[in-house]
N, C-alpha and C positions, 0 to 999 in steps of 0.2 A: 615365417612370421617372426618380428621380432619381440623379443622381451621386453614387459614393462621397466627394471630393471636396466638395459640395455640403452634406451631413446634418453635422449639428451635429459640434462635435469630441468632446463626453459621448458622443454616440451611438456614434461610433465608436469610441471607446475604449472603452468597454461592449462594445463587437460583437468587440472584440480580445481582452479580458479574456473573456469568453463562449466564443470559439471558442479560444484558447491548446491546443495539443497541448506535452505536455513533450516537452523533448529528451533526451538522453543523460544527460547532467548532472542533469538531476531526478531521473530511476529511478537511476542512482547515489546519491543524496542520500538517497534516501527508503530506500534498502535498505543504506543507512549506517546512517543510524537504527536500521532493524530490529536490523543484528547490533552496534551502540553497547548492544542490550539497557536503553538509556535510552528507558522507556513515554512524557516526557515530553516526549520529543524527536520520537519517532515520532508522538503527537497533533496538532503542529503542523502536519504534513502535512494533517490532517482538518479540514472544517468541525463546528464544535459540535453541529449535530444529523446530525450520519453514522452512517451505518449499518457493523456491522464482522461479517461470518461468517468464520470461519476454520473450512475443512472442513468437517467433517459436524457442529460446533457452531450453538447457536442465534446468531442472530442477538442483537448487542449494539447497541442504538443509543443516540447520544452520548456526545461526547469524553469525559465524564467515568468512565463507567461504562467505555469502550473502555478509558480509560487504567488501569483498574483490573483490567479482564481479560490485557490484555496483558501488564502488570507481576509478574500473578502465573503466565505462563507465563514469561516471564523470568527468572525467579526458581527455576524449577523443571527448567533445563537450567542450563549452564555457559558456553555461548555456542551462535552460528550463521556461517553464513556464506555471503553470498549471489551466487552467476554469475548473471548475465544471461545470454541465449542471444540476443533477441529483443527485441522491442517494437512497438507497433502500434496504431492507430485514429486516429480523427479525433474530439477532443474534441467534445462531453464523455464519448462512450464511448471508452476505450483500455485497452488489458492489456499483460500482461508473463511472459516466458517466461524460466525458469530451474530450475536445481538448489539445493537448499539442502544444506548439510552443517550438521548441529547433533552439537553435544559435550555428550553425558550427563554429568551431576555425577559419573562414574566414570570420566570419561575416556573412554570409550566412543563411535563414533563412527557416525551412520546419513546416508547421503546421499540424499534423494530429489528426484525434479523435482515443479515448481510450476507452475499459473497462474495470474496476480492476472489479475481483473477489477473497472474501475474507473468509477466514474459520476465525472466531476468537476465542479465550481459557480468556475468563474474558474481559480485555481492551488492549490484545495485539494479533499481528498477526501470527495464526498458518499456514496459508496457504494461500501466496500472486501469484495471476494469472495477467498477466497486457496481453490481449487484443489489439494489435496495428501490425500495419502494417507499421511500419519505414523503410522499408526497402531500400529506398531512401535517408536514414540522410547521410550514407558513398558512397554512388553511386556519378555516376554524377549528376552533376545538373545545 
């Protein structure tokens, strides 16, 4: 067997980038993003060909097309705002436990809990699951 030590230094920095788990600082940034309501800022998070479900929607795959679903949910609240509760895995599976509170364009305000589920490819996301039962944000209320 050989030593870590020993394999090329690509290799290991491949095998670093490869297994990276975010810290705190990253699930903060990234649920920046989300409630920034800036789609274009939240993309960078993703790799180009990732896959995006939010709830019981169809799955969206690639940044472009993600950035385009995203921005017209965006568009169609007033803001959000996201707690962390948790966090957890070992790249490249890891997820994220929280509450969101979103503000209806009436002022109006509904808070439910989330789970993101995440495949990652290095420090970006190849496969974003988001967990949530909103289905009340456009109902009555």
């Amino acid at each position: 067997m050989i030593s870590w030590e020993k394999l090329p230094l690509r290799w290991r920095a491949a095998y670093a980038a490869a297994m990276w788990t975010p810290n705190r600082d990253w699930w903060d940034e990234l649920l920046l993003a989300v409630d920034s309501g800036d789609a274009g800022r939240f993309v960078s998070f993703l790799t180009p060909d990732a896959s995006f479900r939010f709830a019981n929607a169809d799955c969206v795959v690639g940044s472009e097309a993600i950035e385009v679903m995203v921005a017209g949910f965006f568009a169609a609240i007033a803001s959000s705002r996201h707690e962390l509760i948790q966090c957890w895995g070992v790249a490249p599976s890891v997820a994220c436990e929280g509450t969101v509170t979103y503000t209806r364009r009436d002022g109006s305000r509904l808070r439910v809990p989330f789970v993101n589920a995440f495949d990652l490819h290095g420090r970006k996301i190849a496969s974003y699951r988001i967990y949530i039962d909103n289905s009340a944000l456009f109902g009555a209320h």
